[in-house]
N, C-alpha and C positions, 0 to 999 in steps of 0.2 A: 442407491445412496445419493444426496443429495445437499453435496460438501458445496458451502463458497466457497467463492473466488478471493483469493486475498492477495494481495501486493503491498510490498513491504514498502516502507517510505524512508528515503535517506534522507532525502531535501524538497523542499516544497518553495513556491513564493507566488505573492498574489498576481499573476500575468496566469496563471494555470498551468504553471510547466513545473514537475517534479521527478524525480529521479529514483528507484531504486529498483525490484524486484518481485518477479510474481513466483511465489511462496508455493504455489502448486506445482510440483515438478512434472507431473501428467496432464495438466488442463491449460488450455490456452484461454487470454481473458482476451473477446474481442471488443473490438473500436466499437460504442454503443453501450456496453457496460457502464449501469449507475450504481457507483459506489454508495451504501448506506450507512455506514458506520464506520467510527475511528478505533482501535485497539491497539492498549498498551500491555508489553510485555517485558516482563525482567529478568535478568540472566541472574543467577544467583549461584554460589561454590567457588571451589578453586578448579584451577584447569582441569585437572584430571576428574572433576565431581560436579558437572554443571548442570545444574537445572534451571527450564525455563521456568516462570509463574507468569500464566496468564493473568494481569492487572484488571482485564475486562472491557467494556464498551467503556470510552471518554468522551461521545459526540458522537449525536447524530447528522449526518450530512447529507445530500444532496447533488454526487458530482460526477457529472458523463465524464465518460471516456469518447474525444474524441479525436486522438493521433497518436500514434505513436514511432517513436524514434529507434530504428535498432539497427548500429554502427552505420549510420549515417545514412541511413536508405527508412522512408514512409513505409510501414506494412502495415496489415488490416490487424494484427492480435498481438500481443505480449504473449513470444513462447513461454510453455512450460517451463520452470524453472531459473528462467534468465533477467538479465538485467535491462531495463529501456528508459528513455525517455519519454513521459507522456506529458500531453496538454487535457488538460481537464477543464469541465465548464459546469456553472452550478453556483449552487449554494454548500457555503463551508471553508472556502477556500482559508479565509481568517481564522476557525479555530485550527486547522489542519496545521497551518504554518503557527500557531501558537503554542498547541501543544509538543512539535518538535521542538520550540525553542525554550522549552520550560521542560526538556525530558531530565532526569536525575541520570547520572550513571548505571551505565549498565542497562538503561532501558532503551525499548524499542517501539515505534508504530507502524501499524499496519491501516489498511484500509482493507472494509471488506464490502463484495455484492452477493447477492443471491445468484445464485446458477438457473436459467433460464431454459 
C-alpha cells in the first residue's frame, strides 16, 4: 500500500517555519520530504456525531522539508503521530499561509507528499 505522508498545519508564516502534526501515526516523514499538495478538511456534527469531509486538494505546492524541531532538540523525521516544528523551503509558502488564514470554522489543512 502506498499511503502519503501528511501533516497537519496549525500555523505557518513566510520565513518557512510552521507548526503542527504528522497525521500518520505509523510513518515517520523524513527531513528531505517534498510536500505536493495543500488539503482542506471539515469537521461537521455535534460532539457526539462528528464527521470529517474531505474539502479536497486547495493548491499545489512545491515544499522541502528541511528541519525539524521536536521539544527543543534537531532530528532527522517528524515521528509518527506527533507534533513538531518544521522549516520548509520551496515554492507555496504564500498560498499555505493564505489559505490558513481564510480557513472557515471548523476547517482544517494538511499538506501532503508521496511516500518515497
Amino acid at each position: 500500500m502506498n499511503r502519503s505522508l501528511e501533516f497537519g498545519v496549525d500555523s505557518a508564516d513566510l520565513t518557512g517555519h510552521i507548526t503542527g502534526r504528522n497525521c500518520n501515526h505509523d510513518l515517520d516523514i523524513p527531513v528531505g520530504t517534498t510536500f505536493t499538495s495543500i488539503h482542506k478538511t471539515r469537521v461537521d456534527g455535534d460532539l457526539m456525531h462528528l464527521n470529517s469531509i474531505e474539502l479536497g486538494i486547495v493548491g499545489r505546492i512545491q515544499l522541502t522539508l528541511s528541519a525539524v524541531e521536536f521539544y527543543g532538540n534537531n532530528i532527522d523525521v517528524v515521528p509518527g503521530g506527533h507534533s513538531a516544528g518544521l522549516t520548509l523551503e520551496g515554492d507555496g509558502l504564500e498560498m499555505l499561509v493564505d489559505v490558513l488564514q481564510n480557513l472557515s470554522k471548523r476547517e482544517f489543512v494538511s499538506i501532503a507528499a508521496e511516500r518515497t
